[in-house]
MIMAR-361313 format. One record per residue (C-alpha): x, y, z. Coordinates in steps of 0.05 Angstrom, whole numbers, plus 5000, padded with zeros to 4 digits. Example, Ala and Ser with C-alpha at 12.3 -4.5 7.8 and 13.67 -1.06 7.14 Angstrom:
<sites>
524649105156527349795143
</sites>
This chain:
<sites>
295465226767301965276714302064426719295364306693292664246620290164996604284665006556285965326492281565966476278366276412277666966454279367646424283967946478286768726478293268866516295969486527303269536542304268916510310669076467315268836523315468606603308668256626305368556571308468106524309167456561301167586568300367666490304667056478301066666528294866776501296366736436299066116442292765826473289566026411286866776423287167266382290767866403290668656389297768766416297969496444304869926452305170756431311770826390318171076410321971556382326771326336324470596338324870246263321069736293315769796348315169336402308369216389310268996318315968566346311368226387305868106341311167736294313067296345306867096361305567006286312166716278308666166322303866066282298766496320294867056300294867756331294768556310299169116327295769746358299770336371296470866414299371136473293770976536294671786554290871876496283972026515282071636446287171086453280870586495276870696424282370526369284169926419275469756406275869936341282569506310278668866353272768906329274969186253280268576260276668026294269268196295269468206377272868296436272067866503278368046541280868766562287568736601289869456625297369276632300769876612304970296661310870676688314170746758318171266780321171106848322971876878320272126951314472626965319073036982323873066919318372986863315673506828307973516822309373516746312772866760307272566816300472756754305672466697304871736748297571916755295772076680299571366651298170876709290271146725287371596676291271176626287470556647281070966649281671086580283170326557276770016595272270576573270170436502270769646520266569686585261670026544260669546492260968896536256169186586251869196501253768526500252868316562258967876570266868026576272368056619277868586651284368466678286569206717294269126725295469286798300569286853301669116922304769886927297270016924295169566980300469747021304770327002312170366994317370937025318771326955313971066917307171656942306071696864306970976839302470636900297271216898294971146817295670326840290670406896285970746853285570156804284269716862277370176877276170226796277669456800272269346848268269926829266869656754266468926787259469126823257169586753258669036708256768356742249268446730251568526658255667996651262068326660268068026705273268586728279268376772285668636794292568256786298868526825303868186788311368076825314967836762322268076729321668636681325269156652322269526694323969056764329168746751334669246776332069276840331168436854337067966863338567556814336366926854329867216870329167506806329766796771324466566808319567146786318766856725312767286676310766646645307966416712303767166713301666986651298866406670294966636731292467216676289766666629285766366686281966936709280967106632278166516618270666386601270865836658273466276715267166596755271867026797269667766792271568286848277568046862285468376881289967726861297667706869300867286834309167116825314466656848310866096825305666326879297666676886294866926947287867336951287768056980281968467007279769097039277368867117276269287168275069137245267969197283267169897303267470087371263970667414268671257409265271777454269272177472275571837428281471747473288071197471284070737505279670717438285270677397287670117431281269727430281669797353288569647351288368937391282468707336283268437272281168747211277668067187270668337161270568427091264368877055261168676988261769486973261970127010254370207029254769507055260069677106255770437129250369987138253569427184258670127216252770577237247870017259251669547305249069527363255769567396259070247368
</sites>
């Protein structure tokens, strides 16, 4: 994908988080493919420069064009100002990229539930209230595109990380959930689990490995399913390493489990979860009418 000839883009694209990390590697990508870019990052205290200023200079710098945006995606209004500087900007908005995010690796066990709804309120409800506004006025318009920043924590869980993988399984279903709302109005919604080195990675990945994890090739993978040629909609990509691969949820046949004993358990156990289900009603309907549960 990074060898070939990208085509350049005259999209408006929103990022939250972009001040530093993926973020920004995603608003320099695309801004250097031509988009425009509202450049999302809440200020720090004590900063004399945001991030999200620093980045949008660079990219201007470059001799691209993009805005700064500064609310912080806890914000229950932070998804409108992100809407509003586009379209007061720009005069549109095509691209939506929900990329801000925090991780606090800490077991059950040790975390506070203060700690486990702080993880919950940035990484779910924050990305609830980026794609709001935006989902409302594509599904208006009728076309548009959302990238939900994801993780393979979600799809398969980590020892220490309950908090961190739980608020990135629920953007997998809110991935998938807005994919099957928005398609009949022309709105694509996928997921991206990026494996890239971060500020926010990078401690925990050896350097070797870590200089392969380059963001730029995230980045790239990002401008592909942005783009107003890629169909994909639906979909839980991971991307890193120079590497993509395509998960899903699958689930085996069912079996008859009356009365449910190991021997059931075992028949399950011995098949492979290869059936995947366009949506949840799709899978009741195949579970509680095969003819061999």
């Amino acid at each position: 994908m990074g060898a070939r000839r990208l085509a350049t883009m005259s999209q408006v694209i929103a990022i939250s988080g972009a001040g530093k990390g993926l973020g920004r590697a995603y608003a320099l990508h695309f801004a250097g493919r031509g988009a425009r870019v509202v450049v999302n990052n809440r200020r720090h205290e004590g900063e004399t420069t945001s991030s999200a200023d620093a980045t949008v200079a660079d990219i201007v710098a470059g001799g691209g064009v993009a805005t700064a945006e500064y609310s912080s995606v806890e914000d229950p209004l932070a998804g409108q100002r992100l809407l509003d500087t586009a379209l007061d900007t720009y005069g549109q908005l095509d691209v939506v990229i929900a990329n801000a995010g925090i991780s606090n690796g800490r077991s059950f066990e040790k975390q506070s539930l203060q700690e486990f709804r702080e993880i919950i309120e940035i990484n779910l409800l924050g990305t609830v209230n980026t794609l709001h506004p935006a989902f409302r006025y594509m599904y208006t318009q009728r076309s548009g595109s959302m990238i939900i920043s994801t993780s393979t924590a979600g799809l398969f869980g980590g020892h220490g990380m309950a908090a961190y993988s739980a608020s990135k399984a629920g953007l997998i279903g809110l991935a998938l959930s807005l994919s099957q709302e928005g398609a009949p109005h022309g709105i694509r919604v996928n997921a991206l689990a990026p494996y890239a080195a971060t500020q926010m990675t990078e401690a925990h990945l050896p350097p070797a490995i870590a200089q392969q994890c380059s963001v730029d090739h995230v980045a790239t993978v990002a401008a592909w399913l942005a783009g107003e040629q890629c169909k994909l909609n639906g979909e839980v990509v991971i991307a890193g390493a120079n590497r993509v691969a395509r998960a899903s949820m699958l689930a085996t046949l069912g079996v008859a489990a009356s009365p449910m004993d190991e021997g059931v358990w075992r028949e399950l156990s011995t098949s492979a979860p290869d059936q995947a289900f366009a949506d949840a009603v799709a899978h009741f309907q195949a579970f509680v009418t095969d003819s061999r549960t």
